[in-house]
FILUM-121096 format. One record per residue: residue number from 1; residue in one letter; x, y, z of N, C-alpha, C in turn. Coordinates in steps of 0.05 Angstrom, whole numbers. Layout:
<pts>
(NUM; "A"; (X; Y; Z); (X; Y; Z); (X; Y; Z));
...
</pts>
This chain:
<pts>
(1; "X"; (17; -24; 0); (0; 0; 0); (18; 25; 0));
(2; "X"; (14; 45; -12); (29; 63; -23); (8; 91; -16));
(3; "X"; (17; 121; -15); (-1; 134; -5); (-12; 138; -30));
(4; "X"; (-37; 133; -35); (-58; 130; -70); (-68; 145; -71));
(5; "X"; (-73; 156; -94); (-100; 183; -100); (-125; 176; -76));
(6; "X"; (-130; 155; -75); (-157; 147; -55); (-140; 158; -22));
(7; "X"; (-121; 155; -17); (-119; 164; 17); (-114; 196; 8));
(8; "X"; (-99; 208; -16); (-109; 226; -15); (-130; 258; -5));
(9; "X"; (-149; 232; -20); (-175; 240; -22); (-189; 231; 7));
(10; "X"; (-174; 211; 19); (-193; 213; 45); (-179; 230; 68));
(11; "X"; (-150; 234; 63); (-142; 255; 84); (-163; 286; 75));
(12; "X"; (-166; 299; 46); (-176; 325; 42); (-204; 315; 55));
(13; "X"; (-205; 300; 46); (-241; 298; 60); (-247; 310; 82));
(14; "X"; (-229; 292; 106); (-226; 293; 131); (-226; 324; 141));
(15; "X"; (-200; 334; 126); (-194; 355; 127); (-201; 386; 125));
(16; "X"; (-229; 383; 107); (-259; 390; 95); (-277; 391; 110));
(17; "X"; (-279; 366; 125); (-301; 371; 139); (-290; 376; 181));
(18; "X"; (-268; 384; 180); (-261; 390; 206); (-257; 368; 221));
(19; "X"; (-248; 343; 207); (-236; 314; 228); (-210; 316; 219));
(20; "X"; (-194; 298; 242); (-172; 293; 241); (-161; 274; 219));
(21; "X"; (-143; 279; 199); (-137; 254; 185); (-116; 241; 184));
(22; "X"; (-104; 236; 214); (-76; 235; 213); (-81; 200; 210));
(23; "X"; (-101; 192; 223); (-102; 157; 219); (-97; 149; 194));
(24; "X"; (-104; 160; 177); (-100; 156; 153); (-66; 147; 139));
(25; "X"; (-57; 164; 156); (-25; 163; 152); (-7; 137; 173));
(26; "X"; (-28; 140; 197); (-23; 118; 214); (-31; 83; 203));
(27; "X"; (-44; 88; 185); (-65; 61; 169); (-31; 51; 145));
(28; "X"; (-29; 72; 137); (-11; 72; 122); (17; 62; 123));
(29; "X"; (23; 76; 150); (57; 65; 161); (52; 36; 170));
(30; "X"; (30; 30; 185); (26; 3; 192); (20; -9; 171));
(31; "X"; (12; -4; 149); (15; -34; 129); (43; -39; 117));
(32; "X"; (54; -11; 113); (84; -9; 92); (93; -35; 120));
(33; "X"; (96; -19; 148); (114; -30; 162); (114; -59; 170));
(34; "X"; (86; -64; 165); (86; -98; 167); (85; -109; 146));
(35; "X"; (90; -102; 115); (88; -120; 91); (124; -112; 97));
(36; "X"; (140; -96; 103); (172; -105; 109); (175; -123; 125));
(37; "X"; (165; -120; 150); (172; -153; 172); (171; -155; 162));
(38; "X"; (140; -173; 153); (148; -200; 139); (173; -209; 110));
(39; "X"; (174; -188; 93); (195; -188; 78); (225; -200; 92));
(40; "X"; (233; -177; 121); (249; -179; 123); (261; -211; 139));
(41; "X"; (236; -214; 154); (240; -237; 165); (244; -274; 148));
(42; "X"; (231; -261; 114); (240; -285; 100); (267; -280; 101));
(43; "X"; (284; -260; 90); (311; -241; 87); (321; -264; 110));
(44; "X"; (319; -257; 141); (329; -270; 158); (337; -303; 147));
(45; "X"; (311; -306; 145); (310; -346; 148); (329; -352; 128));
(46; "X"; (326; -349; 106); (342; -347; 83); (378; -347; 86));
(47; "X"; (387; -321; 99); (407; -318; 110); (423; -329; 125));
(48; "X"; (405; -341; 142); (412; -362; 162); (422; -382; 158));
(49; "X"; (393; -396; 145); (390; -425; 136); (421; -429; 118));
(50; "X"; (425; -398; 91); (454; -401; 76); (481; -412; 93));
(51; "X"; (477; -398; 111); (506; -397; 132); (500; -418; 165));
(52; "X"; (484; -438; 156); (485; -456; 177); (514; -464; 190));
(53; "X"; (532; -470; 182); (560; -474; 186); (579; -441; 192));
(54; "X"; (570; -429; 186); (587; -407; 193); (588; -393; 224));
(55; "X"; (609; -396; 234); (607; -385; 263); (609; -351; 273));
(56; "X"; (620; -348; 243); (623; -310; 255); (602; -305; 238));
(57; "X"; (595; -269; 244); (568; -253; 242); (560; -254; 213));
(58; "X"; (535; -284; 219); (522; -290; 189); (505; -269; 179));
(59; "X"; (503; -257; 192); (478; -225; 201); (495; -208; 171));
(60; "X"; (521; -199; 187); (540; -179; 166); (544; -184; 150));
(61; "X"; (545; -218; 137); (562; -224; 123); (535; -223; 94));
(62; "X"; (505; -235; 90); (492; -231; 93); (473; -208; 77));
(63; "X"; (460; -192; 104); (450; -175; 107); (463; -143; 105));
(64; "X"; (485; -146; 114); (506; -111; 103); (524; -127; 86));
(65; "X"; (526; -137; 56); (529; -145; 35); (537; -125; 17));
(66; "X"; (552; -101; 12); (567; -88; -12); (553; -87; -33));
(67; "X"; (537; -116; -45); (519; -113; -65); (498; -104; -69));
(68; "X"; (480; -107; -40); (456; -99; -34); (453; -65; -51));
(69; "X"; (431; -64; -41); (426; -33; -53); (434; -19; -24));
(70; "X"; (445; 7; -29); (453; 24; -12); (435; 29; 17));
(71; "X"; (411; 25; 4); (385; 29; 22); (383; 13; 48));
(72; "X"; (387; -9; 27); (380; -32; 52); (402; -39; 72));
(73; "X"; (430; -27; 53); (449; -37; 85); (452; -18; 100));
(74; "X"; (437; 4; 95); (444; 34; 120); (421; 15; 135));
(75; "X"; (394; 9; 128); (369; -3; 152); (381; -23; 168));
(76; "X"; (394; -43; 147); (402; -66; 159); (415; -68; 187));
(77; "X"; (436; -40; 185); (459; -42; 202); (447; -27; 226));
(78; "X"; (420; -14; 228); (400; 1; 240); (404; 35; 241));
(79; "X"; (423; 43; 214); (417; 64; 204); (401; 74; 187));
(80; "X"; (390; 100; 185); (377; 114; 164); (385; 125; 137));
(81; "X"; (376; 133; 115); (394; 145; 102); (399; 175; 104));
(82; "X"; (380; 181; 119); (376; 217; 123); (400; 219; 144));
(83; "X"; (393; 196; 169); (416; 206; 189); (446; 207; 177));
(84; "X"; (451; 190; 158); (479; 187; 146); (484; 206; 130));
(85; "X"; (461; 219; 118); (471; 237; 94); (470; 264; 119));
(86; "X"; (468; 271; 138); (460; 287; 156); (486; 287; 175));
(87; "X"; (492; 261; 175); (528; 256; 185); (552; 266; 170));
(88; "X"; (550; 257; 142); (575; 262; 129); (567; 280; 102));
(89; "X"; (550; 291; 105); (541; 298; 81); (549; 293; 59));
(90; "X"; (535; 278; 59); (546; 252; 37); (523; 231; 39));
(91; "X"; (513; 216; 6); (499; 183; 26); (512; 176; -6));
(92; "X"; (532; 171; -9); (539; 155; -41); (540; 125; -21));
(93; "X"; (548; 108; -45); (549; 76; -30); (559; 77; -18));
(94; "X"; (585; 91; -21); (625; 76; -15); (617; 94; 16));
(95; "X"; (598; 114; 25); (604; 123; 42); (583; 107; 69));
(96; "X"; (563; 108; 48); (536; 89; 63); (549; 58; 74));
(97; "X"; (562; 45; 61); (570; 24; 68); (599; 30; 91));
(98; "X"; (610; 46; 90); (628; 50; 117); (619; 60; 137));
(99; "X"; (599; 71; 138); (572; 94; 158); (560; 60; 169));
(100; "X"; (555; 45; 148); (541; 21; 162); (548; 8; 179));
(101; "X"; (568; 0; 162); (597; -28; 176); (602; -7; 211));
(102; "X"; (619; 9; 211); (617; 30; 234); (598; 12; 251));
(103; "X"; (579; 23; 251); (549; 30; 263); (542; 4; 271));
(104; "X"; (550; -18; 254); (542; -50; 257); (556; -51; 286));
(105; "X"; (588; -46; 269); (606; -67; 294); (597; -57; 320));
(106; "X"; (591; -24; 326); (588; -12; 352); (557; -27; 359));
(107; "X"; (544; -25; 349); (516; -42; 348); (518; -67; 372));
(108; "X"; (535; -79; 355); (538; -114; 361); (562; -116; 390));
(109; "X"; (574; -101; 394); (589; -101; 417); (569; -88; 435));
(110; "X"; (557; -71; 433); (544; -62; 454); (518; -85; 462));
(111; "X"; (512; -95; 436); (490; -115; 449); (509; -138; 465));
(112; "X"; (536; -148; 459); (540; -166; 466); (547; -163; 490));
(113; "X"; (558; -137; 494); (566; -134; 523); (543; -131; 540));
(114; "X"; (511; -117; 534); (491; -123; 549); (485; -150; 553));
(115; "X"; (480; -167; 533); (483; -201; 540); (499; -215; 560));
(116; "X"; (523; -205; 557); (548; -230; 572); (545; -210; 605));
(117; "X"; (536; -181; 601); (533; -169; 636); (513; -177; 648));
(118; "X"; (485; -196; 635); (465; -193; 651); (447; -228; 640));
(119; "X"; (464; -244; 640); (462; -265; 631); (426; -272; 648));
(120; "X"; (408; -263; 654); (385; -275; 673); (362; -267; 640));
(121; "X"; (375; -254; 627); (354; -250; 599); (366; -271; 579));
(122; "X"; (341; -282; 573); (335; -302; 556); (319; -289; 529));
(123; "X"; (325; -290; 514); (314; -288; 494); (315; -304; 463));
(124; "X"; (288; -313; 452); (295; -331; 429); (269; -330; 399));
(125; "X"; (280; -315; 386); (269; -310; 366); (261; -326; 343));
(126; "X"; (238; -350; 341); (236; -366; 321); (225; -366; 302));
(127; "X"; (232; -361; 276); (212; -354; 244); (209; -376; 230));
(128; "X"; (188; -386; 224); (184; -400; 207); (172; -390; 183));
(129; "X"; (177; -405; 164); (182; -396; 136); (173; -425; 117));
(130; "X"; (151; -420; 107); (148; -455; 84); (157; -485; 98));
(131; "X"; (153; -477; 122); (152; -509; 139); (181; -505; 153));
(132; "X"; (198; -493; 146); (232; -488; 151); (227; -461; 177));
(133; "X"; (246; -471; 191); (246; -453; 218); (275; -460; 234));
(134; "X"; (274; -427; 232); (306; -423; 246); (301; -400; 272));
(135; "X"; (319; -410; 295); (319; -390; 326); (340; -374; 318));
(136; "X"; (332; -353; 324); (358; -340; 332); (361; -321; 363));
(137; "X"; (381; -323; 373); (397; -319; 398); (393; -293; 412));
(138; "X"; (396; -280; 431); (390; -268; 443); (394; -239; 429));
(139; "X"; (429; -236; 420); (440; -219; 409); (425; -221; 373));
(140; "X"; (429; -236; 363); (410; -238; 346); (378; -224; 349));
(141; "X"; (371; -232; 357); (338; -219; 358); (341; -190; 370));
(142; "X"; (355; -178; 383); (363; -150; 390); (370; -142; 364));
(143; "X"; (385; -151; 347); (397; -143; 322); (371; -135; 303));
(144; "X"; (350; -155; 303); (331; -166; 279); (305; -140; 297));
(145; "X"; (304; -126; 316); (285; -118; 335); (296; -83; 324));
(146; "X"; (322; -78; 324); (336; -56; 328); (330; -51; 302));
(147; "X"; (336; -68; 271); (328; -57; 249); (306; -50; 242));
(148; "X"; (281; -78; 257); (253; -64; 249); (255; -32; 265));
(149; "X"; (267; -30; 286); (246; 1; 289); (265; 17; 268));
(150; "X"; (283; 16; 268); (304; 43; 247); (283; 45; 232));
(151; "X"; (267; 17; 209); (255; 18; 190); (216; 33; 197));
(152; "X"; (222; 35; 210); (192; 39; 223); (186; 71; 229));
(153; "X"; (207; 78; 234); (213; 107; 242); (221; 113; 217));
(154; "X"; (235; 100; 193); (245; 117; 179); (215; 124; 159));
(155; "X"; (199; 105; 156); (170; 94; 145); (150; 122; 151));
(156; "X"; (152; 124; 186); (142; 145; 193); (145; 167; 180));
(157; "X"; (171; 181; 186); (179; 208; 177); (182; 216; 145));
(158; "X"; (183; 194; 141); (178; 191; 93); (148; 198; 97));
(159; "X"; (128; 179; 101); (108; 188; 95); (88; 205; 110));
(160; "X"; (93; 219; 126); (81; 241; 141); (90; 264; 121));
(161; "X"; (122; 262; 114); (127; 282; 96); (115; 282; 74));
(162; "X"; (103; 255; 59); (104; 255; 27); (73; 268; 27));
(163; "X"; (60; 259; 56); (33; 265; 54); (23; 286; 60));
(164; "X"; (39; 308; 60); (36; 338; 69); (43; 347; 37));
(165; "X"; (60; 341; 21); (75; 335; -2); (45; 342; -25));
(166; "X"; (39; 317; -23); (16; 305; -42); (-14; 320; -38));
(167; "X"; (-14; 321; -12); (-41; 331; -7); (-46; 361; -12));
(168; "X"; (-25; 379; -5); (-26; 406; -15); (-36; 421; -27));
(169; "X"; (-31; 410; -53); (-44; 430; -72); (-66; 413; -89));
(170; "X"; (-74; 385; -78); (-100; 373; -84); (-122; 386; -72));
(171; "X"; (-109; 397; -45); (-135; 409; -23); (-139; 438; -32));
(172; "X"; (-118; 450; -43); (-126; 486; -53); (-145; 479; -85));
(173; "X"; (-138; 464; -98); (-159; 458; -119); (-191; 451; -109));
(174; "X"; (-180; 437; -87); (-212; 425; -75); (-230; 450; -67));
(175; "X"; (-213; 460; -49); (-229; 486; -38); (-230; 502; -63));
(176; "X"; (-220; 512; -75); (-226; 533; -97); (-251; 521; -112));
(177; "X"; (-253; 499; -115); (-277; 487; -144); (-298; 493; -119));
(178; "X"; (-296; 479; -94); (-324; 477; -68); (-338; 513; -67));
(179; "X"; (-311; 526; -78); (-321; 556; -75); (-330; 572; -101));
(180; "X"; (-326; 555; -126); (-339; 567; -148); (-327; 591; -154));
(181; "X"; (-299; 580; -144); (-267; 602; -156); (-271; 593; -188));
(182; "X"; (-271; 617; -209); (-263; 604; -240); (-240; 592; -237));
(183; "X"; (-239; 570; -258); (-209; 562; -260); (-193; 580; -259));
(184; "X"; (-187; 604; -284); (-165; 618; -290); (-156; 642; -270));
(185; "X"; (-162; 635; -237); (-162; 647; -216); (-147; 627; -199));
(186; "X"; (-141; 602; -209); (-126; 586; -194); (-114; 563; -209));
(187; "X"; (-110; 569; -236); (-93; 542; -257); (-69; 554; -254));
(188; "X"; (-51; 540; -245); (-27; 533; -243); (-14; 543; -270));
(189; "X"; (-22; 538; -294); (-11; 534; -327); (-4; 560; -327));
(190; "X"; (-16; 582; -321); (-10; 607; -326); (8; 621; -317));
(191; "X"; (27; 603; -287); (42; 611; -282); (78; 610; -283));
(192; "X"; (86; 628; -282); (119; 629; -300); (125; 598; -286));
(193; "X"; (138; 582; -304); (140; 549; -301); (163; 542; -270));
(194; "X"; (184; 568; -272); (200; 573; -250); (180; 567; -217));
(195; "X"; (156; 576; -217); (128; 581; -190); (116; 553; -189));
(196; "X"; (122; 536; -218); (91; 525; -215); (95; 500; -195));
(197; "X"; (114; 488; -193); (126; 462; -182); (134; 460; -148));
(198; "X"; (132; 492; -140); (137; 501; -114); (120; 501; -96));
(199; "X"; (100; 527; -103); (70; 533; -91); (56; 532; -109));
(200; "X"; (36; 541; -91); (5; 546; -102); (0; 576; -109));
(201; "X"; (-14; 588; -124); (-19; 612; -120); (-50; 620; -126));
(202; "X"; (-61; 633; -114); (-81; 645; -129); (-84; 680; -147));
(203; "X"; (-91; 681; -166); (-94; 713; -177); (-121; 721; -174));
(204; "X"; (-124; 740; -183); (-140; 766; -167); (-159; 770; -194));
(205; "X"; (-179; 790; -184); (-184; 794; -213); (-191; 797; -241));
(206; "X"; (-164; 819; -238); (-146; 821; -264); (-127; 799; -266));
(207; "X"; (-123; 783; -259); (-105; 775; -266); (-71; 774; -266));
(208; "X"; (-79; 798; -255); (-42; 803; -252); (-39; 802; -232));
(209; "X"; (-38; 812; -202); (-38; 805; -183); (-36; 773; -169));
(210; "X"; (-21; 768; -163); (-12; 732; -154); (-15; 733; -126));
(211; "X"; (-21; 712; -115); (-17; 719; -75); (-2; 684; -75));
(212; "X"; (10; 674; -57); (16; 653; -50); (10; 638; -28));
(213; "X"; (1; 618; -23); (-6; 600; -14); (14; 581; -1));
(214; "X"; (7; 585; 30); (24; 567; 37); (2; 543; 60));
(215; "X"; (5; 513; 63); (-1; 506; 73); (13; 491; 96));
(216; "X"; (5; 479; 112); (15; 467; 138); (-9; 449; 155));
(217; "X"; (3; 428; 156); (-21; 408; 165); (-15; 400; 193));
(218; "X"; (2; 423; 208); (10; 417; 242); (-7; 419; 257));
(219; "X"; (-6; 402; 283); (-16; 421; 303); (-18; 441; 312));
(220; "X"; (-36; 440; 330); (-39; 465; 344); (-17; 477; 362));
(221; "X"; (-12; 511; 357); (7; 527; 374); (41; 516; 368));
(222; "X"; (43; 508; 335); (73; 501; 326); (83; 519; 325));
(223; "X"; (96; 530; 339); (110; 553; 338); (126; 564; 309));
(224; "X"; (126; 543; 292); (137; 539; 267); (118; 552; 241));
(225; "X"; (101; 552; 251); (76; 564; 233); (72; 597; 218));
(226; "X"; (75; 618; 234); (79; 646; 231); (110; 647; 218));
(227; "X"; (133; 633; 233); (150; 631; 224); (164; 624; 190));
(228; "X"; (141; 608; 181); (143; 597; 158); (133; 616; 132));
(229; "X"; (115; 624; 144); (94; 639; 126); (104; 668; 121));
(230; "X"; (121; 683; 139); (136; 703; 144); (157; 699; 116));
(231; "X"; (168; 677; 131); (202; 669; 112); (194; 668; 81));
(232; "X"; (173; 658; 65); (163; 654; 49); (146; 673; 36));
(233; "X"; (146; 696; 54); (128; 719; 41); (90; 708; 29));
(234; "X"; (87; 688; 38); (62; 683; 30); (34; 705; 45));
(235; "X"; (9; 699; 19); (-7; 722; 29); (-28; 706; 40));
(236; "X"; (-25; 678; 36); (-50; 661; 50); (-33; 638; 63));
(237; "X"; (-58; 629; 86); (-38; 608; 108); (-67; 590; 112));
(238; "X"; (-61; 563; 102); (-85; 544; 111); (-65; 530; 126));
(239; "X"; (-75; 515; 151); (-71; 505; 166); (-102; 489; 180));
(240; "X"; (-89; 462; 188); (-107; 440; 204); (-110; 452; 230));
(241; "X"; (-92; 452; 241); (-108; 478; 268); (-88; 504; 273));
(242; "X"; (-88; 523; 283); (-76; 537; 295); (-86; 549; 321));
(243; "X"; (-67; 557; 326); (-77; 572; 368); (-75; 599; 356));
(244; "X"; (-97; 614; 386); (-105; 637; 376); (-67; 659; 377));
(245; "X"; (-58; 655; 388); (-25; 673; 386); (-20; 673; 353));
(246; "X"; (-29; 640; 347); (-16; 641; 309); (-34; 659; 299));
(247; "X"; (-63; 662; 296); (-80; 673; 286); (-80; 700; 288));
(248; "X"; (-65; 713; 321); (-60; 735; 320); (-37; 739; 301));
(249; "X"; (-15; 730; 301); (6; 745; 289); (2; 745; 258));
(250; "X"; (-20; 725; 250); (-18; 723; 220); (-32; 751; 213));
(251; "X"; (-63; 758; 234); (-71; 770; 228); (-57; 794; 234));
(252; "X"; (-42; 802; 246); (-37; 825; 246); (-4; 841; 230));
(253; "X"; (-2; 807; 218); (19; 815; 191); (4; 820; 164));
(254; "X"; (-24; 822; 166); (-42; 821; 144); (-36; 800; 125));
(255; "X"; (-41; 767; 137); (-40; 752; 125); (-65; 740; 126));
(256; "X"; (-76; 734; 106); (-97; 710; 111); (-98; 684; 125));
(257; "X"; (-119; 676; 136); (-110; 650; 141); (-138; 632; 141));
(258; "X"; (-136; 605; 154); (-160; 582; 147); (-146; 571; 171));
(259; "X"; (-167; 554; 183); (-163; 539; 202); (-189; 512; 200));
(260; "X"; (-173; 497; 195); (-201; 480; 174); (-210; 457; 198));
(261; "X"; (-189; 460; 223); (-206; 439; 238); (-226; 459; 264));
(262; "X"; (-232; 480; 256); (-256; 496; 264); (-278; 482; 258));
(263; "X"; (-306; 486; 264); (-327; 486; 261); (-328; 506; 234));
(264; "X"; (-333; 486; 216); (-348; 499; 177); (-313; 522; 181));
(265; "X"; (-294; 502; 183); (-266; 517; 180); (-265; 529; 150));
(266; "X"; (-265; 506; 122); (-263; 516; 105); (-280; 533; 94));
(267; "X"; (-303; 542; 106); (-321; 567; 92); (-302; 587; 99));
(268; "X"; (-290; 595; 123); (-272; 614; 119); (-256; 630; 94));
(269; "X"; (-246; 602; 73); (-232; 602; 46); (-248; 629; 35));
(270; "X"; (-273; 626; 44); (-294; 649; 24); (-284; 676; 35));
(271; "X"; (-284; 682; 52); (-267; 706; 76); (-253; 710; 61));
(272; "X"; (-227; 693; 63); (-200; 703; 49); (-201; 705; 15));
(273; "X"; (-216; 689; 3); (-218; 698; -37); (-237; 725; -29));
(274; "X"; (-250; 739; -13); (-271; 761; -18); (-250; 780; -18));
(275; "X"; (-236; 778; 7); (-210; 799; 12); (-191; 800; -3));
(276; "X"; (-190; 783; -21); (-170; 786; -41); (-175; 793; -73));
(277; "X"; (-208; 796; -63); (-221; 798; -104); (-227; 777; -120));
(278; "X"; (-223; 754; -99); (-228; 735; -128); (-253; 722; -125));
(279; "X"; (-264; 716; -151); (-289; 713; -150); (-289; 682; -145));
(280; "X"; (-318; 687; -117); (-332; 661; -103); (-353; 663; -109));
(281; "X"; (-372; 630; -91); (-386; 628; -92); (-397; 612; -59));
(282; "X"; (-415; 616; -39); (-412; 606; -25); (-433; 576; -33));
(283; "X"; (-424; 555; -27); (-433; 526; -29); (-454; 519; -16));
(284; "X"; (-471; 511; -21); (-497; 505; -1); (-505; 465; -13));
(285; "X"; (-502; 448; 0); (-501; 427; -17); (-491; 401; 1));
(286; "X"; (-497; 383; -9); (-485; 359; 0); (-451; 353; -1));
(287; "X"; (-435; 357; 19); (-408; 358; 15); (-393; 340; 9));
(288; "X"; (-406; 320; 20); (-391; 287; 17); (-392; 287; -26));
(289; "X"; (-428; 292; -30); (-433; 286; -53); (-408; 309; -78));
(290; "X"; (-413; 335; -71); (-404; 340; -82); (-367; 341; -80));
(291; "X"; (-355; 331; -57); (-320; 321; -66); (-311; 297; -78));
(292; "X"; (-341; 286; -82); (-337; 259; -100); (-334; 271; -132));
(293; "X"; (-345; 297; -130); (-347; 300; -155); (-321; 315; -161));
(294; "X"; (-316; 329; -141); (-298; 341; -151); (-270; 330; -157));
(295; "X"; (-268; 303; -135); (-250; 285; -143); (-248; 275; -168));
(296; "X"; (-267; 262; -183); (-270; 264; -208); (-253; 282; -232));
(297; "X"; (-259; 308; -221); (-247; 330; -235); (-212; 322; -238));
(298; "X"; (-205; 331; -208); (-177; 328; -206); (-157; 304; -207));
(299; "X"; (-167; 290; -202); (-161; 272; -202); (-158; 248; -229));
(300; "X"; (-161; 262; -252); (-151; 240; -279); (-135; 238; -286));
</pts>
């Protein structure tokens, strides 16, 4: 499961009608993260079962493999790739694979030395796989425990980002059509090709006049919020909630703003296109019915 035009469309929904849609993202990391177990745990059996005779670390030999893709031996070794490229600024292989190896060996001494100090923990990790089943050891399953979370956290922070990413400027389309904005008050096409891939904008209108659009799907009272919108010179600020301090400062930098997990948050949108000239319409209608439709629209 991948984040799809359909979760999309069910985070704006959410987000439309003043609910929270972060489950959505939570629905999400838990499937990526358990169709990897299980991937990775065939990865294990496999590994194992190869190096039944081998007495040193069948894990490294294995699983942080030189061949592998870059990706998998920063997780393997229970690094990230952000933390590595964030370390050496750098994530090429030749660097990813010494960032790993590193990281392994300190890894595996530290587990071993928790093991051999406190010998009263038992632990024994058994996978079975197509009738075939292999244990692995104390230090072992700390190893196989330490990579799922690296991968779980890293799962997290990818798709919370991608889904702030994606949803963006599907949700300023949504609201503009719900408000009976003309297109050529909010098509993208018209704008210098340098703008279009960045933000959002809306024009005024004549037409010449542009305002920019910035969104943010944080909580409440992020102190990061005013800050953003400032740095960016934007003339509109939608946001999932904000505290009344953000609302003051936006308002009193004469910025617009939306707070869509209000009560009828996005009618607000009508507020801010009146103040800015562009022509609305306010919606009176079935809302579920009509973002099916509008999904339709945007969505081909």
């Amino acid at each position: 499961m991948t984040l799809t035009d359909k979760v999309v469309q069910n985070i704006i929904c959410k987000l439309i009608k003043g609910q929270d849609y972060r489950i959505e993202i939570h629905t999400l990391i838990n499937a990526q993260f358990l169709q990897y177990a299980i991937d990775f745990f065939k990865k294990v059996v496999e590994a194992k079962l190869k190096n039944q005779q081998v007495s040193v670390d069948w894990y490294k030999k294995e699983l942080l493999n030189p061949n592998l893709p870059k990706e998998d031996i920063a997780i393997n070794s229970g690094l990230n790739m952000k933390t590595i490229s964030n370390m050496y600024n750098s994530a090429t292989k030749e660097i990813v694979i010494d960032a790993s190896m590193e990281h392994y060996e300190t890894l595996y001494q530290a587990i071993s030395g928790l093991v051999e100090s406190d010998d009263d923990i038992s632990i024994t990790l058994t996978i079975k796989f197509r009738g075939v089943s292999v244990d692995l050891n104390v230090s072992e399953s700390l190893i196989v425990i330490n990579t799922l979370a690296v991968k779980r956290a890293a799962l997290r922070g990818g798709l919370w980002s991608t889904a702030g990413k994606r949803v963006e400027k599907y949700l300023l389309k949504t609201l503009c059509i719900l408000s009976n904005v003309p297109g050529k008050h909010f098509e993208q096409s018209q704008l210098p090709e340098s703008l279009r891939e960045v933000d959002f904008y809306l024009l005024n209108t004549t037409l010449q006049e542009r305002f920019r659009c910035e969104i943010k799907l944080m909580g409440k009272g992020n102190p990061e919020s005013a800050d953003a919108v400032i740095a960016r010179n934007s003339q509109v600020f939608i946001a999932d909630k904000l505290s009344d301090l953000n609302k003051q400062q936006l308002t009193s930098l004469g910025i617009e703003w939306v707070e869509l997990r209000s009560e009828n948050g996005y009618k607000r949108f009508l507020t801010v296109l009146r103040n800015l000239s562009i022509p609305c319409e306010d919606f009176d209608g079935n809302i579920d019915s009509r973002l099916q439709e509008i999904f339709l629209e945007i969505f081909k």
